[in-house]
N, C-alpha and C positions, 0 to 999 in steps of 0.2 A: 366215287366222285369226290368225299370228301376227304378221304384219304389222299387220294392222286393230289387232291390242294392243298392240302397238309406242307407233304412233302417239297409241293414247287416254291410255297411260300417259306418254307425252311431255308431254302438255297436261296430265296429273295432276301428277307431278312438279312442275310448274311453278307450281303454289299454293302459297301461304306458309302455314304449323302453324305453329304457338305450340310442339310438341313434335317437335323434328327429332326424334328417333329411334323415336317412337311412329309417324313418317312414314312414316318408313322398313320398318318392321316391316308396317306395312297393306299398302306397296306390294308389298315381299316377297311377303307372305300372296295377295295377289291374284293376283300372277303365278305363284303355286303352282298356285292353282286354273282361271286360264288354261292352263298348260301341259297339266294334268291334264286338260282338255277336249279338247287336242288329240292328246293321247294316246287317249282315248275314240273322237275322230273318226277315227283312224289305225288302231285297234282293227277297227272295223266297216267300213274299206275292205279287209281282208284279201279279200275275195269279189272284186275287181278283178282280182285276180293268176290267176282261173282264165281270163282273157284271154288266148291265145297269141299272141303272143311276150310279153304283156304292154300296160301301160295308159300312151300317150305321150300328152305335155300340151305346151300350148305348139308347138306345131309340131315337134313330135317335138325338142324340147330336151331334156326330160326322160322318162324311162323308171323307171315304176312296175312293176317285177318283184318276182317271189320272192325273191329271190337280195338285194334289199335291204331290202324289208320287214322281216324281222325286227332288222337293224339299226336300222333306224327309231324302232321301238318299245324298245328297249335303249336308244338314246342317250336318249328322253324320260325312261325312267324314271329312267336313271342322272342326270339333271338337276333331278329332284325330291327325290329321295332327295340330292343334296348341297345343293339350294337353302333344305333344310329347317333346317339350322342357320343360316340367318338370320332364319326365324322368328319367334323368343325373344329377349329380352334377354341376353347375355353378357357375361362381366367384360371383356374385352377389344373390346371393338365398337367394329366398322369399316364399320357400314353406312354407303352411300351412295346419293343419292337417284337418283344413276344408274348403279348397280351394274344391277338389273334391265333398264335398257331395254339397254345393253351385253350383257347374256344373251341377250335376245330376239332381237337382232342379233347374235350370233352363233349360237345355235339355228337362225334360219333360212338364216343358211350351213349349219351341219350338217345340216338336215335335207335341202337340198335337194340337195345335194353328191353323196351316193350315188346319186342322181337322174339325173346329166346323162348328157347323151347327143349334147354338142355340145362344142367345143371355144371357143367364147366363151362360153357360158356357165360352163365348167369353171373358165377364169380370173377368171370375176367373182367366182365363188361363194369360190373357193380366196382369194382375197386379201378378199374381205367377212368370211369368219369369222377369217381372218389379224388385218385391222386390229382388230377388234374383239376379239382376244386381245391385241395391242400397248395398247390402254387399258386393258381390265382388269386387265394386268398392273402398272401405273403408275397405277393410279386412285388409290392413297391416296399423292400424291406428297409429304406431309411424310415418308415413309420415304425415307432415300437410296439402300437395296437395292431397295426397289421401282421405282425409276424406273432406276436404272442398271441391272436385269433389263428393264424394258420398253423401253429403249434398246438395247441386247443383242441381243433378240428382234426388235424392229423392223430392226437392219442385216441378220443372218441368215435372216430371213423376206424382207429383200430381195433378198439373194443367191438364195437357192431361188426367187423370183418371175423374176426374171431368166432363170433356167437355164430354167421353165418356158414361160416367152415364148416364149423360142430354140428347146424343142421342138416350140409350136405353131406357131412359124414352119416348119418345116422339115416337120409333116407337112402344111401345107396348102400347101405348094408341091411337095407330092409326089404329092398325092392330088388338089388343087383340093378339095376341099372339109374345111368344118368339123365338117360331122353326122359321128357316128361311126356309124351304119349304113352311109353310104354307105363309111366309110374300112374296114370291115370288108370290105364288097364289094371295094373294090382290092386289101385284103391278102391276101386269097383266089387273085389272078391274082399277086399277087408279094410276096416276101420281104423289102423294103429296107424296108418302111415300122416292122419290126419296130425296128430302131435307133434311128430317133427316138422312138418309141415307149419307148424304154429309158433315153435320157436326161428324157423324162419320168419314169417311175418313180423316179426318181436324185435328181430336184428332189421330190418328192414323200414319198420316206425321209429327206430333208434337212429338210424340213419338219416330219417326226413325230422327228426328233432321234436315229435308230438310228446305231452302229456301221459307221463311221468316224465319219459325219457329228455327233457329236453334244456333244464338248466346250461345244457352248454351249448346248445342251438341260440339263448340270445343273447350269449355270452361273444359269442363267434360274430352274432349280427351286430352287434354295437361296436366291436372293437375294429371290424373290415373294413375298409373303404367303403362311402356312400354305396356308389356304383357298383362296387365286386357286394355287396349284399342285397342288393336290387337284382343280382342278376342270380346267386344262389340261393334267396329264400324265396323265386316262385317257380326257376328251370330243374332248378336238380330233383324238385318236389313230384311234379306230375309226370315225369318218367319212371317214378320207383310206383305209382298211383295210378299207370298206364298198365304196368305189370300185375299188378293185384285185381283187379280190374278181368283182365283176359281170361288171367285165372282164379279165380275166385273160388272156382269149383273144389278146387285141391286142399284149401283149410277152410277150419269153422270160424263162425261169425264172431264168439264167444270173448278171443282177441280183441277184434272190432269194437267189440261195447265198451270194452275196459278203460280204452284205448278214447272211446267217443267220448264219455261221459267227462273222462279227467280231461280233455283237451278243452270241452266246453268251460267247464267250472273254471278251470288257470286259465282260458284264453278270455273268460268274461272277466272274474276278477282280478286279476293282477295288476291291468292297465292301469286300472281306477286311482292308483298309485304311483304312477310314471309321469316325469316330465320328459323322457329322453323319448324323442319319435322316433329312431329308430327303435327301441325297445317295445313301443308301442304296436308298432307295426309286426314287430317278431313277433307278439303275442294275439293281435290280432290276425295272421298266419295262421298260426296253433287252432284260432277261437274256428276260422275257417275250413281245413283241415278240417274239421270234428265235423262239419255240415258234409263233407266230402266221406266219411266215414261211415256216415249213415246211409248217404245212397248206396256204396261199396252195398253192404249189408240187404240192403233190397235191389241191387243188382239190376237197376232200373238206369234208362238213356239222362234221367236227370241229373247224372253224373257229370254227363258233357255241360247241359246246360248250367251249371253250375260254376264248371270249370272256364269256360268262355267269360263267363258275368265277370268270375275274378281275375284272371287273366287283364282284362281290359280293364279294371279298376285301377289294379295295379300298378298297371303300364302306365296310366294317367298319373299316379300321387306321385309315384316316383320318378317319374319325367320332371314334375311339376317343382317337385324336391331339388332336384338337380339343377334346374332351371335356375332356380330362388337361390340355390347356392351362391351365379355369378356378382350377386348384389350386393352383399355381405362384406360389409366393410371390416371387419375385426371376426376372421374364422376363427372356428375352435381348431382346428388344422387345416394343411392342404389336402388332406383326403377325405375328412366330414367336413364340412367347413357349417352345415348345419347340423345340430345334434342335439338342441334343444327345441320345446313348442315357441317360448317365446321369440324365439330366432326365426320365427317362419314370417318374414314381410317378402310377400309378394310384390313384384313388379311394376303389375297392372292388375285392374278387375277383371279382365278376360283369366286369366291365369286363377283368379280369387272364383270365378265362377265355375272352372274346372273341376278345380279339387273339391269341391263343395256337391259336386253334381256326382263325381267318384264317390263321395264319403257317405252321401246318400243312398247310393247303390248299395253299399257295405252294410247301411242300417236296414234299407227294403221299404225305401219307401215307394210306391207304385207313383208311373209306373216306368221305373228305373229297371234294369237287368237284375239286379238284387233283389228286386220283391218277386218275380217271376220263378227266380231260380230257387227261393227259399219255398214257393210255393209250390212247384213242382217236385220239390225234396219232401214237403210235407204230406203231398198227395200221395206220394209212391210209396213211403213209411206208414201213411195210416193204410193203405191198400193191404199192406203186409202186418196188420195189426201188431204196429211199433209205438202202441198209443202213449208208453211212459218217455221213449226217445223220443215224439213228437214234442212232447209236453215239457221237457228238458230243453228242446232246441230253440222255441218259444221265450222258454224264463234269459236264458242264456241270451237270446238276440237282445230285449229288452235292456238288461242290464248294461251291453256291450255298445248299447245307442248311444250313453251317457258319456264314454270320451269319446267315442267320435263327434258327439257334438258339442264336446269342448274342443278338439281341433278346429272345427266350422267358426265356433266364435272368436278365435284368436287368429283365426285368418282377416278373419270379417273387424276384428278391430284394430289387425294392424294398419300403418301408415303406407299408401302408395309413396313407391322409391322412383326417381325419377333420374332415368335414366338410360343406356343403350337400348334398343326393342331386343325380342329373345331372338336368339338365329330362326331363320327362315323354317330350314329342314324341322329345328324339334317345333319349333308352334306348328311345323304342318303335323307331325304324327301327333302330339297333342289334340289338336284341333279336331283331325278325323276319333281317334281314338274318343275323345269327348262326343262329338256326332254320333257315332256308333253308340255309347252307350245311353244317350236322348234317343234314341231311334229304333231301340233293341225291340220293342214291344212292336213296330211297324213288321220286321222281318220274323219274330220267335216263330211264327206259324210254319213261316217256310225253313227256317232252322230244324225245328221238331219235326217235318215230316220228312225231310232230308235224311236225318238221324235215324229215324223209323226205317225210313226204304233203305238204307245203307246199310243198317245191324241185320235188320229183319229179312 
């Protein structure tokens, strides 16, 4: 399906309008409403997953399970809900007539990525939604931070390609084969295959830009466009975190802690020293990630729940970010036009109550989606006697409260700007997206048991 779009919208694109940006906007619009179909279709395949072991396509490439499904459905939504602010007309527009088919190629790296269940397909797929974040990133190249992030991105994406090569070299000269059902069957009679296994993991954290690995992940975030890093530092993430996840069986945890510990320590304190929000935010990622890290490790549904929380957080600050862009009398450019805290004057107090109500979530104050999800990550790690990681994620949260709630206060003392209201469309996904996360605590019950009957 999103292929078959791909392509039409290739051949569309490529008509000449008399109004490039009304072009634009149609194409946008369209490919909302494609995605949204195949979320639909995605929907009503949930009945496949009563399949045991599950539903393989492709000559057992790909593996349709539980365990990735609901990811599936998360990354579509999370891609409509941001694909929506191009839409509309806004004061800064940057659409491009191949912004869209770029999404479309890279959706179907994310969508089928959680998928594989082969180790040549894992690299096609890994570097298909890769290259297609190296354009996006660099699409609007009269910016010279956008292209020198999409240069960035592209050396360090080849690095992590590399590393990854080198571990499919070494489990298919270990195992002889590429399927991973069968490489699961070998690892069953022996232990070595778990190391190469590991240094895959390692290419793969490199990839999603965590602690150590990650100097050039907020390097890429501050220099990209607002928008094109709202939409690479939370989609490209939980498809490489969809996959580890499924399989988790295949390497050890050992990674995972390394990997946790340093994300928390630089995602807590580096902030503490930022005035630039996007930077803020990329380390706030990192800090996040690491809560993500540790469910991995206890292999427990609080993964989703976790995911959902930020997800929706997210969608909220940087909607709200965008938003707040259109008010800004003197940008730092046409592509960030906000890039520092003090630059954040909201519109109105509905918008100053938003973000506040997001940033609260991030800290865990009950009973927002964030204190639930943190709590449900800390029940499933003390269950798996993870009492030193429990007591790490705790110091970490703490610390991490203190600039999100210097962002709250400089919201809270900017000046209301008087001026157009926000378009319709984003204060409605705001707005729901805001409800939903006041309201999280009304539905967790039926979420969690959902998850339960779904996995289980």
């Amino acid at each position: 399906m999103l292929f078959t779009s791909f392509l039409t919208f290739l051949v569309f694109s490529s008509l000449k309008s008399n109004s490039i940006v009304g072009f634009n906007l149609l194409i946008n619009r369209l490919g909302i409403i494609t995605i949204s179909f195949v979320l639909i279709l995605t929907i009503l395949s949930i009945d496949l997953i009563s399949l045991v072991p599950g539903f393989t396509l492709f000559n057992n490439w790909f593996s349709l399970t539980s365990l990735n499904l609901p990811f599936i459905i998360l990354i579509l939504l999370l891609v409509i809900s941001l694909l929506i602010y191009n839409t509309f007309n806004n004061k800064n527009n940057i659409n491009s007539p191949y912004f869209l088919l770029i999404v479309l190629a890279n959706l179907i790296g994310l969508l089928l990525f959680p998928l594989v269940n082969d180790l040549l397909a894992l690299y096609v797929l890994i570097e298909l939604q890769s290259y297609s974040l190296y354009l996006l990133t660099g699409l609007h190249n009269r910016s010279f931070n956008a292209s020198r992030a999409s240069l960035l991105y592209f050396l360090m994406g080849g690095v992590a390609s590399t590393i990854i090569l080198l571990a499919l070299y070494f489990i298919y000269s270990t195992t002889g084969s590429t399927n991973l059902t069968d490489v699961l069957i070998y690892s069953s009679y022996s232990n070595s295959i778990f190391n190469n296994f590991d240094i895959l993991v390692i290419a793969l954290l490199f990839k999603m830009g965590l602690a150590p690995l990650h100097r050039w992940s907020i390097a890429v975030y501050n220099y990209a466009p607002t928008y094109i890093t709202a939409y690479i530092s939370i989609v490209a993430k939980l498809s490489i975190i969809a996959w580890l996840y499924s399989n988790n069986i295949l390497y050890s945890n050992y990674i995972l802690i390394i990997f946790f510990y340093l994300s928390l320590f630089i995602g807590a304190y580096k902030p503490l020293f930022q005035i630039n929000i996007k930077t803020i935010l990329a380390y706030s990622g990192i800090l996040n990630f690491g809560y993500i890290l540790l469910a991995l490790m206890s292999s427990d549904i609080s993964l989703y729940i976790y995911i959902i929380q930020y997800v929706l957080t997210h969608i909220v600050i940087f909607l709200i970010i965008l938003a707040s862009s259109e008010y800004i009398d003197n940008p730092i450019s046409k592509w960030s036009p906000l890039t520092y805290i003090h630059q954040l004057k909201l519109p109105n107090l509905t918008l100053s109550f938003s973000l506040i109500i997001a940033l609260f979530s991030l800290i865990g104050i009950p009973p927002l989606p964030g204190f639930y999800a943190k709590l449900s990550i800390l029940a499933s790690a003390l269950a798996d006697n993870l009492v030193l990681e429990s007591l790490v994620l705790v110091i970490c949260s703490v610390i991490a409260t203190y600039y999100y709630a210097n962002i709250i206060k400089i919201s809270m003392q900017s000046k209301t700007i008087i001026g157009p209201t926000v378009n319709p469309v984003l204060a409605y996904v705001i707005a729901s997206s805001t409800l939903l996360l006041i309201s999280f605590f009304i539905v967790l019950p039926y979420i969690s048991e959902g998850l339960y009957l779904l996995i289980i």
